[in-house]
LUMDOMI-269206 format. One record per residue: x, y, z of N, C-alpha, C in turn. Coordinates in steps of 0.05 Angstrom, whole numbers, padded with zeros to 5 digits, always signed. Layout:
! LUMDOMI-269206
XYZXYZXYZ ...
***
This chain:
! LUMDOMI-269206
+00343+00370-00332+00326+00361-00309+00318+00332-00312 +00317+00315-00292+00310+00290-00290+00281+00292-00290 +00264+00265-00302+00244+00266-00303+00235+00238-00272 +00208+00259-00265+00206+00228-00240+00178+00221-00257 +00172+00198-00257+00151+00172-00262+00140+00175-00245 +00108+00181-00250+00094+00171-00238+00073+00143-00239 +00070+00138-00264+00056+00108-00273+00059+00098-00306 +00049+00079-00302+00050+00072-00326+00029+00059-00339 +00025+00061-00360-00008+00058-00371-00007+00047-00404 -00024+00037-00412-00037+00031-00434-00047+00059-00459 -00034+00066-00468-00046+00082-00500-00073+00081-00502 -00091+00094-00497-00119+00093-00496-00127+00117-00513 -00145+00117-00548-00150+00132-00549-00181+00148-00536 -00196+00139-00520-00215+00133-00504-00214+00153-00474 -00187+00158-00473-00184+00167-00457-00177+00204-00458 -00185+00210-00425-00179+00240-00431-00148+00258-00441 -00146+00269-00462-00127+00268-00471-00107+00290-00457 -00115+00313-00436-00107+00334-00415-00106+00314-00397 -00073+00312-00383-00066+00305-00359-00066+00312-00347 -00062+00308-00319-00064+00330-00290-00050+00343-00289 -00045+00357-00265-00023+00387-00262-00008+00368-00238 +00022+00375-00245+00028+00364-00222+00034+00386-00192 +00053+00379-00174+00052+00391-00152+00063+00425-00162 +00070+00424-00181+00090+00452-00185+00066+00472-00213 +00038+00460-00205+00032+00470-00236+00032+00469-00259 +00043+00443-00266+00063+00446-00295+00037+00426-00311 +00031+00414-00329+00023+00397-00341+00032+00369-00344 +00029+00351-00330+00046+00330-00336+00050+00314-00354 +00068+00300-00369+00075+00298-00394+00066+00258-00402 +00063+00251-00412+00061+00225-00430+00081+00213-00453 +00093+00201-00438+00113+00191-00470+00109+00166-00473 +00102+00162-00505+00096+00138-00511+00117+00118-00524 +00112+00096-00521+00136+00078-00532+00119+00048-00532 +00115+00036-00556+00102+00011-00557+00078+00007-00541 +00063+00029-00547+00037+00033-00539+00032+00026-00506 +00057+00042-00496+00044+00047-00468+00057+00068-00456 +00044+00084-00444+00051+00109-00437+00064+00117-00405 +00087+00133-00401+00098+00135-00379+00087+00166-00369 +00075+00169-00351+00059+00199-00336+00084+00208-00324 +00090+00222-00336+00125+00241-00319+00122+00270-00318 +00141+00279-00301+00139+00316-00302+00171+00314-00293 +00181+00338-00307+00207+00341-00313+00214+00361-00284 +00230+00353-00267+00241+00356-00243+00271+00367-00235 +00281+00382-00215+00320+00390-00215+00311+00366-00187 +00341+00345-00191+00346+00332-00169+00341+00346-00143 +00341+00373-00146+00340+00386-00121+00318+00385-00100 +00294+00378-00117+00277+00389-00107+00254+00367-00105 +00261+00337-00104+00262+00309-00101+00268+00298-00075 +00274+00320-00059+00269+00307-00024+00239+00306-00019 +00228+00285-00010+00203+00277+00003+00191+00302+00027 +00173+00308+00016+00161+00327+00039+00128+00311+00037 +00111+00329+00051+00082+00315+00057+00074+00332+00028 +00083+00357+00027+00064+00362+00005+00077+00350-00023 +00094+00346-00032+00101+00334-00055+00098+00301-00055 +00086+00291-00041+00083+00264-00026+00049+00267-00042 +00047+00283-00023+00015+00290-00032+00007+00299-00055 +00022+00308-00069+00013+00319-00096+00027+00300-00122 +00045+00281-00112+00051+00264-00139+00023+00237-00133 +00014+00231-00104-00007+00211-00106-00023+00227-00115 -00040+00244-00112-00060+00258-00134-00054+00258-00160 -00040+00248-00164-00023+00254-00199-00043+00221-00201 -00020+00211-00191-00032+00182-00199-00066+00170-00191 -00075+00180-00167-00099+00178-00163-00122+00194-00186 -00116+00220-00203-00129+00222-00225-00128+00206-00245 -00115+00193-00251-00098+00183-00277-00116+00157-00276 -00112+00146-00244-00130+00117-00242-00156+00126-00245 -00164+00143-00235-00200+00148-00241-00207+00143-00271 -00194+00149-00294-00202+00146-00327-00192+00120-00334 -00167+00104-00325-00161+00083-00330-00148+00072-00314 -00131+00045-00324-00107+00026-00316-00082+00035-00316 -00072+00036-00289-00047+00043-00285-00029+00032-00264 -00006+00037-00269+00018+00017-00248+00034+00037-00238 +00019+00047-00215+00030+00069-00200+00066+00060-00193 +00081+00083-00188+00105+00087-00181+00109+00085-00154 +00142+00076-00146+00136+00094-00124+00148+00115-00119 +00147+00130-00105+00154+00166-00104+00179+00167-00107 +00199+00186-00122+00223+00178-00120+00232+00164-00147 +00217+00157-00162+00230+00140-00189+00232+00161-00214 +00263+00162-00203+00280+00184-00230+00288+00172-00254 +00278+00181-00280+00303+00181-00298+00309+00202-00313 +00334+00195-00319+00351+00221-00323+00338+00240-00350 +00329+00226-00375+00319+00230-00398+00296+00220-00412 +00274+00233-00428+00271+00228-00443+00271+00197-00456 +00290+00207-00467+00300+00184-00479+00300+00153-00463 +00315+00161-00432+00321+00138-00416+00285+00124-00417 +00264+00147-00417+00242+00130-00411+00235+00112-00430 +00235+00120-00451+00239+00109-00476+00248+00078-00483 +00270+00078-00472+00283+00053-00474+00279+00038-00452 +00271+00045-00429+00254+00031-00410+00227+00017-00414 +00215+00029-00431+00189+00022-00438+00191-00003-00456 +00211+00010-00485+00221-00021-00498+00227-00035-00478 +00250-00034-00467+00260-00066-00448+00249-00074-00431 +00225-00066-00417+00210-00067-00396+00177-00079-00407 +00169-00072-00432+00141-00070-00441+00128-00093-00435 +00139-00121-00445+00133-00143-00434+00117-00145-00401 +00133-00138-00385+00128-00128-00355+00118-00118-00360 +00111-00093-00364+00090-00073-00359+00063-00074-00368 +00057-00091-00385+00037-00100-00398+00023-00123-00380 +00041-00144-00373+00032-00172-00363+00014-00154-00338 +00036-00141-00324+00024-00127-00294-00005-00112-00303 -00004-00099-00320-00030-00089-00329-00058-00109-00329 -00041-00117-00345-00062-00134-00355-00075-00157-00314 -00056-00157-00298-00062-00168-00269-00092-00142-00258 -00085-00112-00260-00098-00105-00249-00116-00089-00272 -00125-00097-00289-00142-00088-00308-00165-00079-00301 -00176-00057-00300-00216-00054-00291-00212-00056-00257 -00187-00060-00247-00189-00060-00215-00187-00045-00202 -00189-00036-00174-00183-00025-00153-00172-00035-00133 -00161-00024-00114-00155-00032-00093-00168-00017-00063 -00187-00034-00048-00203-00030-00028-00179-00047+00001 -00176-00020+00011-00160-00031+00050-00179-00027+00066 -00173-00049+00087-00180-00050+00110-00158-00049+00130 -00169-00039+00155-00156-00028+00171-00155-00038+00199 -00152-00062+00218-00165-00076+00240-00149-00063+00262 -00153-00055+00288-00143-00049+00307-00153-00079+00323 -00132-00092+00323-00141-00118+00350-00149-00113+00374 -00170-00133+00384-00172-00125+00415-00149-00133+00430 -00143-00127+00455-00127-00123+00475-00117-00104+00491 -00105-00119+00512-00091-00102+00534-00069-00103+00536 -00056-00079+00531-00020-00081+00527-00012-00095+00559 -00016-00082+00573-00008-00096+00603+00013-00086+00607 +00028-00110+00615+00057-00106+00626+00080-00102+00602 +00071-00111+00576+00081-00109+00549+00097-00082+00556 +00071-00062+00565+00083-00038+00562+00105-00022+00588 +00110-00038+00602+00124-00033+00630+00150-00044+00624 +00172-00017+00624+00194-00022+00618+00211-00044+00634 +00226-00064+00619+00241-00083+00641+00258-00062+00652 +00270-00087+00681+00283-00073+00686+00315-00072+00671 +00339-00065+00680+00359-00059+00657+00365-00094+00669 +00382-00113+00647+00389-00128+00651+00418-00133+00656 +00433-00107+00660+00457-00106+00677+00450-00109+00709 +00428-00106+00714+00434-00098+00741+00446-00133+00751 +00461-00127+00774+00466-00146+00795+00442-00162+00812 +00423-00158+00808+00394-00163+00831+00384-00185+00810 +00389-00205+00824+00377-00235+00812+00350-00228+00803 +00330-00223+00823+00299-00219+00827+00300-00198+00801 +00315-00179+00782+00301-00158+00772+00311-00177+00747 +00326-00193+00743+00341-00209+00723+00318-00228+00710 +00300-00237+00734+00281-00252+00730+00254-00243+00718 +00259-00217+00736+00229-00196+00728+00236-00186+00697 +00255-00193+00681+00263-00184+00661+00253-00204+00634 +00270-00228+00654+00255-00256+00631+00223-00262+00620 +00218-00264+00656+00188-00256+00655+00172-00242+00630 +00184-00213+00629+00160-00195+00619+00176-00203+00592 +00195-00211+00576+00202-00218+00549+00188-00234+00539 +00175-00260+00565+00161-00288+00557+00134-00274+00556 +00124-00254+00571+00098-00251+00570+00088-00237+00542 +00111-00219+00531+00115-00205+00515+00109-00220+00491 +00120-00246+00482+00125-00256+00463+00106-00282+00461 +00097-00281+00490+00069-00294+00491+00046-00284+00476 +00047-00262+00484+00020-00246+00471+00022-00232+00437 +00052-00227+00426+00054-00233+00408+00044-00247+00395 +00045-00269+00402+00043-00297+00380+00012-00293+00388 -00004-00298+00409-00029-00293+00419-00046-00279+00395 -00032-00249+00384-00045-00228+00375-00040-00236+00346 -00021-00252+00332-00016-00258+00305-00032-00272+00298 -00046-00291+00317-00064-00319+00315-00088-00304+00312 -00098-00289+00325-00121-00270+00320-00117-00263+00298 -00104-00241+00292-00099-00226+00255-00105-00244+00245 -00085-00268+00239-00098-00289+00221-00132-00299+00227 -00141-00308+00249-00167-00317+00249-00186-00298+00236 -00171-00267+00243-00193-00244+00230-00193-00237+00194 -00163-00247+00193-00156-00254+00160-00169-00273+00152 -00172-00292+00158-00192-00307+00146-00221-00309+00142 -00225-00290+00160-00255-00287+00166-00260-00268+00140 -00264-00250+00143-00260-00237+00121-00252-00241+00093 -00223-00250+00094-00234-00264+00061-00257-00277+00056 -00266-00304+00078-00290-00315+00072-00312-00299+00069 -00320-00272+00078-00339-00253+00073-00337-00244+00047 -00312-00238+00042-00310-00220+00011-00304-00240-00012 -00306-00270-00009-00301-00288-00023-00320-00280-00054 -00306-00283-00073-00326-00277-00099-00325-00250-00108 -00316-00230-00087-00309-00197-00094-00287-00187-00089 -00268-00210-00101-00235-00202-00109-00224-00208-00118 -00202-00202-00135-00190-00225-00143-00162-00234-00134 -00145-00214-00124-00126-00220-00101-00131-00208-00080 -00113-00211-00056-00113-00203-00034-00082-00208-00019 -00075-00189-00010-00042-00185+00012-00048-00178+00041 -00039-00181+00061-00043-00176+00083-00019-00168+00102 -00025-00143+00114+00000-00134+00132-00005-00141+00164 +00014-00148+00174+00007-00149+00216+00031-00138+00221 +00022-00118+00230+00043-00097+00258+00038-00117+00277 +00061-00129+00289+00056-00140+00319+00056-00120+00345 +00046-00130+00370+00036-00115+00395+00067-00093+00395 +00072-00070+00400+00084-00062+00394+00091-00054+00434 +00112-00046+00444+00124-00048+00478+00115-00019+00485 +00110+00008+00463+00099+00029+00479+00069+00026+00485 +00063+00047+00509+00038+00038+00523+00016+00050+00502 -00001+00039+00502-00039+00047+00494-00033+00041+00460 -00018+00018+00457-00010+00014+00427-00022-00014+00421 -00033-00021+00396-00053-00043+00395-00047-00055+00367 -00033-00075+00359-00027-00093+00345-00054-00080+00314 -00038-00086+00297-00056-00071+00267-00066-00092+00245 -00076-00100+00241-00077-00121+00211-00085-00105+00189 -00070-00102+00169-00081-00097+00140-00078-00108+00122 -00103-00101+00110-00118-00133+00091-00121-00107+00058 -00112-00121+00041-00109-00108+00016-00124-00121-00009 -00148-00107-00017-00163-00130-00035-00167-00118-00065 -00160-00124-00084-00156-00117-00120-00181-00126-00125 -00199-00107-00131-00233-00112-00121-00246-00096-00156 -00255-00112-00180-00256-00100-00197-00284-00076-00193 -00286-00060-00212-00290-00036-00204-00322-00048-00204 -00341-00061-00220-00355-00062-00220-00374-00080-00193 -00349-00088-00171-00360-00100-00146-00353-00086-00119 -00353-00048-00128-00339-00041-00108-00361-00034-00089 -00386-00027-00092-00417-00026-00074-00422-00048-00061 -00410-00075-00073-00418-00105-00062-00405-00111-00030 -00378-00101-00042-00348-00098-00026-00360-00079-00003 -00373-00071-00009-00372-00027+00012-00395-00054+00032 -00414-00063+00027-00438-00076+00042-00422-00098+00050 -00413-00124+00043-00399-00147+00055-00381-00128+00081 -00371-00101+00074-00345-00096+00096-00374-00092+00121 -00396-00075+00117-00406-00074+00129-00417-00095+00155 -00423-00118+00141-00427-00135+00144-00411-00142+00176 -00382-00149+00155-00363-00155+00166-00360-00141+00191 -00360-00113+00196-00356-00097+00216-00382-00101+00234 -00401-00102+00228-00422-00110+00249-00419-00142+00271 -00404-00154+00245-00397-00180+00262-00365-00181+00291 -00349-00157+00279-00325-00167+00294-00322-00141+00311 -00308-00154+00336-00300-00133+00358-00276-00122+00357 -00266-00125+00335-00243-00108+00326-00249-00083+00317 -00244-00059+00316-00241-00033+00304-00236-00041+00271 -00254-00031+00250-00239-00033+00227-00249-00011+00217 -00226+00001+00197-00235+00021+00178-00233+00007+00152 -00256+00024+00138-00249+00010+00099-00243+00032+00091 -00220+00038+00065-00220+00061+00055-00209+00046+00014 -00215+00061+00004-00223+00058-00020-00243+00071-00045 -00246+00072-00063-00226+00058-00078-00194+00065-00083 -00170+00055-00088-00153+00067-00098-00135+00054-00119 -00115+00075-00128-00099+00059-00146-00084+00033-00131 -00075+00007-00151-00070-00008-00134-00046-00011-00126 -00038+00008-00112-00012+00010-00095+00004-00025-00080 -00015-00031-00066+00000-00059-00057-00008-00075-00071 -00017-00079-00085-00030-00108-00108-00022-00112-00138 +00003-00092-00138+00020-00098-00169+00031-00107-00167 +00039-00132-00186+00056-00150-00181+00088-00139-00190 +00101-00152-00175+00131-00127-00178+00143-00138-00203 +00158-00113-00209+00170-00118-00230+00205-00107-00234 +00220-00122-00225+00247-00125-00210+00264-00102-00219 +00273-00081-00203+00286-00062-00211+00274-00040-00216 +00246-00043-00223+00234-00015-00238+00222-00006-00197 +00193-00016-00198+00177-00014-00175+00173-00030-00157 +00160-00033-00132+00154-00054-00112+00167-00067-00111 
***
């Protein structure tokens, strides 16, 4: 049986030495190699298709694991064949795995969630087909692409103005930050998304919870905060293995 990875961590004798259970009940296993440990549970390729609940039960793997310490979550899906293979991963990799550690050490990662204001409009009114023969619907076509890509750019300029705002709120209670924008999207009652990703060490995560507050009292955007978690978007990649 192949083993899948779920993180990778630092040798801590400090730490709790019973790992979690993974999705199947089992105990999940720790192999060490140059003092850093790989969280695995031994798996049949078979049974490695993505569903919600094995989705859901390897992030609880890793979301316990981050509550006692530092870890460089996986992502779902990272097989190796052996034992052993982890082993020699860990040698040739340790360098990496360490540096990255050492990026999100004592951190978390706190999201935000912005729903932009606006009005989809005509965005969401299908053109007409641009085969047709009818000059006038050829035009009505250009039209709603220019309006379309008008308000695009319109709604990106916002995300950013609201990206920035915000960092300047949480300035001093992070130490990186990534940011995602869904643009206005053409089905109807759909509203352009910003997410903002902040590596927030653990001891400024109450500071963080009040600044968002803050923040949300100030802007007419919809935002959700959710947090703390492992830091899923804020490890720095490490080529071939994750991200």
């Amino acid at each position: 049986m192949s083993h899948l990875v779920y993180c990778i961590m630092r040798e801590d004798p400090k730490a709790p030495a019973e790992l979690p259970l993974d999705g199947c009940g089992r105990r999940v296993s720790a192999l060490a190699e140059q003092g850093l440990l790989a969280a695995v549970s031994q798996i049949p390729e078979e049974d490695i298709a993505p569903t919600v609940g094995r989705l859901q039960a390897f992030a609880a793997v890793i979301e316990s694991l981050h509550a006692v310490r530092t870890v460089l979550p996986m992502r779902y899906g990272c097989l190796v064949p052996n034992a052993e293979r982890v082993a020699e991963l860990l040698r040739e990799r340790g360098a990496e795995f360490a540096s990255a550690l050492d990026g999100v050490e004592g951190c978390v990662e706190m999201s935000i969630r912005a729903i932009l204001d606006g009005d989809p409009g005509t965005a969401s009114t299908p053109p007409p087909c641009c085969d047709s023969p009818d000059v006038s619907g050829g035009k009505q076509y250009l039209a709603s692409r220019k309006a379309l890509y008008a308000r695009q750019t319109l709604s990106a300029k916002t995300a950013d103005a609201l990206g920035e705002r915000a960092v300047a709120v949480f300035r001093g209670l992070f130490v990186r930050h990534v940011s995602e924008y869904a643009p206005l999207p053409s089905g109807p009652c759909r509203m352009p998304v910003l997410s903002l990703h902040f590596l927030v060490r653990r001891s400024c995560i109450e500071s963080f919870r009040s600044a968002f507050e803050m923040l949300d009292r100030n802007e007419s955007a919809k935002m959700l905060l959710s947090g703390p978690w492992p830091p899923y978007n804020l490890v720095q990649p490490v080529k071939g293995v994750f991200r």
